[in-house]
Structures are given as C-alpha cells and as structure tokens.
C-alpha positions in Angstrom: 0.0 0.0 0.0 1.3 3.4 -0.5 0.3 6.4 0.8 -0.2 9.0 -1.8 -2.1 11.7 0.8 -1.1 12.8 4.6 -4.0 10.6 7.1 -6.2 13.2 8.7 -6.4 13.4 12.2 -10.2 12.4 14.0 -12.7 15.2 13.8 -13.8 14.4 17.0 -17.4 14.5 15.5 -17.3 18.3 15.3 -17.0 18.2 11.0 -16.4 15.6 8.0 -12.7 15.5 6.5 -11.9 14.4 2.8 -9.2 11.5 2.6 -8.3 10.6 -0.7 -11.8 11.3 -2.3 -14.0 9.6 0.6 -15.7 12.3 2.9 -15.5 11.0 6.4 -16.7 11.7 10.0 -18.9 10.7 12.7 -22.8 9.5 12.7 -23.8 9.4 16.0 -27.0 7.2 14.9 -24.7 4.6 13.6 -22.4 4.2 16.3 -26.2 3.8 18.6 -27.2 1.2 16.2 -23.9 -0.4 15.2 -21.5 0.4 16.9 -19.3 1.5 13.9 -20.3 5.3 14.4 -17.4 6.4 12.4 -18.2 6.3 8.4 -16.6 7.7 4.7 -18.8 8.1 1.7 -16.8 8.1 -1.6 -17.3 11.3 -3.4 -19.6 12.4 -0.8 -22.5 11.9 1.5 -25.2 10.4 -1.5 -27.8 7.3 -1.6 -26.4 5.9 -4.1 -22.7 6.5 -2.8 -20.4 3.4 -1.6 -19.2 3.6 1.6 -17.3 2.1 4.8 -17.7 2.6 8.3 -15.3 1.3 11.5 -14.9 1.7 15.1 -12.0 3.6 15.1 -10.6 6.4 13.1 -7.6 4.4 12.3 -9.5 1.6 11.0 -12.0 3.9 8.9 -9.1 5.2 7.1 -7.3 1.9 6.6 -10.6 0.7 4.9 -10.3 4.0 2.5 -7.0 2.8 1.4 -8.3 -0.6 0.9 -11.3 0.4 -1.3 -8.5 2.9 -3.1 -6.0 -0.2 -4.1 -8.6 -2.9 -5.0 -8.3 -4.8 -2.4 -11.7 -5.0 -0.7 -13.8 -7.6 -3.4 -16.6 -7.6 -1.9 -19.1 -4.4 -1.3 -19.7 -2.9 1.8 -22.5 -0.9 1.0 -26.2 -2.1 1.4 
C-alpha cells in the first residue's frame, strides 16, 4: 500500500474530513445502532454513494486505502 495523501487526524465529531476522495466523520445514529459510528462516503454523502464505516478512526481510514488499491472484493455498502 502506498500512501499517496497525509491521514487526517479524528474530527472528533465536530466536522467531516476528505481523505483521498471519501468524505468521512462521525454518525452518532450509527455508532447507537452499530457500533461503527465512524463512516466515509466516496465522493460524498449520497444514496447511491459506496461507503465504509469502523470503530475507530484508524481503521476507517485503513478501509479508505483498501477500497483505493482494489483490495476489498466484496461491497460494503447495502
């Protein structure tokens, strides 16, 4: 994996960040329901858009890079 943009650091929940074409940030109804509260849209919050969400900030952003080189096969949204 290379790293072709710096990793932002955790919102907090107080705005959405862009990494590498993904807006991400916080969904305090998500982490109620699932746990996974933090969550990146590609291209941007949309119905229709794919997305990932994790636990941790970390982890949401390592799932970014995934989806970025190929290497998740199967989809993760709904």
């Amino acid at each position: 994996m290379v790293d072709n943009e710096a990793k932002p650091p955790d919102p907090n929940g107080e705005a959405v960040v862009w990494y590498r074409g993904w807006e991400a940030g916080y969904e305090w109804q998500r982490e109620y329901y699932t746990g996974e509260g933090l969550t990146a849209y590609r291209g941007g919050c949309d119905l229709e858009a794919r997305y990932v969400s994790a636990a941790t900030w970390s982890g949401l952003l390592a799932l970014v890079d995934d989806e970025m080189e190929g290497e998740v096969t199967e989809p993760v949204t709904k």
